[in-house]
C-alpha positions in Angstrom: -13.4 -46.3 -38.9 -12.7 -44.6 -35.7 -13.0 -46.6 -32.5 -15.9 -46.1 -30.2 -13.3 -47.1 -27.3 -10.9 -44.3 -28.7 -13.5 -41.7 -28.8 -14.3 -42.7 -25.5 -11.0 -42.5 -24.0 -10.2 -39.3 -25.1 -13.0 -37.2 -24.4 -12.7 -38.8 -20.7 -9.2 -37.2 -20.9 -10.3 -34.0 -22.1 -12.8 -34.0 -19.4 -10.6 -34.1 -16.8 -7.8 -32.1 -18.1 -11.0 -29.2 -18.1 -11.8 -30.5 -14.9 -8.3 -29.7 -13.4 -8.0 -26.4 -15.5 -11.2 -25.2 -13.9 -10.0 -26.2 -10.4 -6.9 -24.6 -10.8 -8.3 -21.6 -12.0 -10.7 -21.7 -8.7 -7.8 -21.9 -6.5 -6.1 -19.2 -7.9 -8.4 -16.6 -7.4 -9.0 -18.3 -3.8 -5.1 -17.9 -3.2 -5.1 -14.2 -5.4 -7.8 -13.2 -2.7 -6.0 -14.4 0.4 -3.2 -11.5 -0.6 -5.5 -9.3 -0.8 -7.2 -7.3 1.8 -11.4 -7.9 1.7 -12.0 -4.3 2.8 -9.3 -1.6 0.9 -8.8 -4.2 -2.2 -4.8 -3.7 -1.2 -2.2 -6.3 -0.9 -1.8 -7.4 2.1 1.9 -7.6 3.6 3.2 -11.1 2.2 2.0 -10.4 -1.4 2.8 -6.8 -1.1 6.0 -8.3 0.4 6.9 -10.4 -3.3 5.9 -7.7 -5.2 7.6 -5.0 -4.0 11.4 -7.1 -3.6 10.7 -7.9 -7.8 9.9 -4.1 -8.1 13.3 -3.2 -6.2 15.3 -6.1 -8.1 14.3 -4.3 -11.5 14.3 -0.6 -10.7 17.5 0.7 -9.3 15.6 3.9 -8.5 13.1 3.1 -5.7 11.4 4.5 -2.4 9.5 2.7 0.0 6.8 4.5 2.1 5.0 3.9 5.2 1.8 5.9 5.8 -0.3 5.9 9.3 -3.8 7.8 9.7 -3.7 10.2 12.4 -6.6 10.4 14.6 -8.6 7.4 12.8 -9.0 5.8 16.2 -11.6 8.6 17.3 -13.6 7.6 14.1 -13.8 4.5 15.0 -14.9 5.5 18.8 -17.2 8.5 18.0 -18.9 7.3 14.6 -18.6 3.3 15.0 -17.0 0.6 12.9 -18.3 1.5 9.9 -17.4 4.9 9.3 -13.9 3.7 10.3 -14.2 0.8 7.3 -15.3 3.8 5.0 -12.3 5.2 6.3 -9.5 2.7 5.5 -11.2 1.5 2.3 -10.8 5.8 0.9 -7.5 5.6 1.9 -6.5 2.3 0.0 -8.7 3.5 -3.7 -6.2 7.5 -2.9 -3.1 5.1 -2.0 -3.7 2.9 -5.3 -4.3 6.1 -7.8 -1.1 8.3 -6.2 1.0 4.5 -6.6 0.1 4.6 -10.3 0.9 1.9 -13.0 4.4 1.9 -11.5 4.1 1.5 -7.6 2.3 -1.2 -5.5 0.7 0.0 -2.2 -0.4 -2.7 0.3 -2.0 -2.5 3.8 -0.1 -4.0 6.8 -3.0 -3.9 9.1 -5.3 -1.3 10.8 -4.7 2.3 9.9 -1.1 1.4 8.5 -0.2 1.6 4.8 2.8 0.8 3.1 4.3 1.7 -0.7 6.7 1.2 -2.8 7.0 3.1 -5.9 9.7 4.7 -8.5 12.4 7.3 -7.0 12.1 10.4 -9.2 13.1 14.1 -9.1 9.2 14.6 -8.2 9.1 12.1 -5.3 9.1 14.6 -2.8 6.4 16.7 -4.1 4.6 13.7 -4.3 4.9 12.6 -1.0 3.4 16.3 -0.5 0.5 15.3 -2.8 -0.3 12.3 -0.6 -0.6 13.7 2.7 -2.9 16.0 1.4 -4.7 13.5 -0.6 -4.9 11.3 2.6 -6.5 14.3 4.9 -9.7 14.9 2.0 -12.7 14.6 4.0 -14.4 11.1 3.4 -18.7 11.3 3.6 -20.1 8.7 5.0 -23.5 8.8 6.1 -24.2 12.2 6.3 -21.4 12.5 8.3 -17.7 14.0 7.1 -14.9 12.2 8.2 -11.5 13.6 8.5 -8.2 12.0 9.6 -4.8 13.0 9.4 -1.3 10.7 7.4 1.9 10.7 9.1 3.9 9.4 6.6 7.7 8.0 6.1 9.6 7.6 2.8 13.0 5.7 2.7 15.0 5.7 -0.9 16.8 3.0 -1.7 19.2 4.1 -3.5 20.5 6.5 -0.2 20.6 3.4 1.8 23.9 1.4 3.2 21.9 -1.4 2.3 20.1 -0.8 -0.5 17.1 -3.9 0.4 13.1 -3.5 1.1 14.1 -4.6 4.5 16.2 -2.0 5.4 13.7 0.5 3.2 11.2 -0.1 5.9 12.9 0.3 8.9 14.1 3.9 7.5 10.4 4.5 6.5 9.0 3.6 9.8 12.0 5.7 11.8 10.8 8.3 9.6 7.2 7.9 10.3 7.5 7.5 13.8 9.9 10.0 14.1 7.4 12.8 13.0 4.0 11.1 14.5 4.5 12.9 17.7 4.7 16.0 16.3 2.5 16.1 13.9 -1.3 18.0 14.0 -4.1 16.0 11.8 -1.4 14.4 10.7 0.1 16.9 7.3 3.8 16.0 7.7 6.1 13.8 6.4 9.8 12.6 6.5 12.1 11.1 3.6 14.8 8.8 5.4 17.4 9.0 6.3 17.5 12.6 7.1 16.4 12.5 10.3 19.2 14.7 12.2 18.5 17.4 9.4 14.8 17.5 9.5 15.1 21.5 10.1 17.0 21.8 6.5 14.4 19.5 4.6 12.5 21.8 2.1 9.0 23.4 4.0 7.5 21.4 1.1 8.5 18.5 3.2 7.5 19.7 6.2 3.8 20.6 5.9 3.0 23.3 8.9 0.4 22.0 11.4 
């Protein structure tokens, strides 16, 4: 005959051990959501951070990217906060479908994006395909918003030193490099050929 006591003491166990499940559970979609940005949905830069350095440890083949919006601040100052948000928050869902299955896009903070995603023979073109998928016009309101994308690629494997810290620095050289002489934003450099930017393909370098 089973003890009452028994019974007892193991449903208060199982109770608990739910107990605990369920509050683990809770924090880890409170810690999950702390990575992630509220208003694009990306990673933000320490979870984009762990991802990308396990991406890179696998893949030998691998290009990091930095992407800035061109002439967002105006947006912001012409057609208020909220347009801007509506903005951002296009730019992350175009970021996340160009990434694909295979990439992991994150946002670093204001208008400034950040990638990394498999080196291919097509990795130029589609570098090509994001700056013109980053200029689409967004609606918001009635209103049409359009912003530019200076953007920066760094592949790893043409690095000294082939890490994700080094892969940003090249993308951000990159990036910068071109900002200032870019219009709305439609080119782009792939590090770390910045001394022969005028014998890149025109494909890289999208006329203003």
């Amino acid at each position: 005959m089973t003890n009452p006591a028994d019974v007892t003491q193991v449903l208060t166990v199982l109770a608990l051990a739910g107990g605990w499940a369920l509050h683990a559970s809770r924090l880890y979609r409170r810690l999950d959501r702390s990575h992630h940005d509220p208003l694009t949905g990306l990673w933000t830069r320490d979870g984009w951070t762990r991802r990308a350095e396990r991406i890179i440890a696998r893949r030998q083949k691998a290009a990091v990217l930095l992407a800035d919006l061109d002439g967002f601040k105006p947006v912001n100052d012409v057609h208020g906060h909220a347009a801007g948000d509506a903005v951002l928050a296009a730019a992350g869902e175009r970021l996340t479908a160009w990434c694909g299955t295979h990439g992991v896009a994150g946002r670093l903070g204001g208008d400034e994006f950040v990638a990394v995603v498999v080196d291919d023979d097509r990795l130029d073109d589609r570098l090509a395909d994001l700056a013109e998928l980053l200029r689409q016009p967004v609606e918001h309101q009635g209103v049409t918003l359009t912003v530019g994308a200076s953007i920066g690629a760094a592949r790893l494997a043409a690095l000294p030193e082939p890490t994700l810290s080094a892969a940003l620095t090249a993308a951000d050289q990159a990036m910068y490099r071109v900002k200032g002489r870019t219009r709305r934003g439609r080119r782009l450099l792939l590090a770390p050929a910045f001394a022969a930017l005028r014998s890149l393909p025109q494909r890289l370098r999208l006329a203003a």
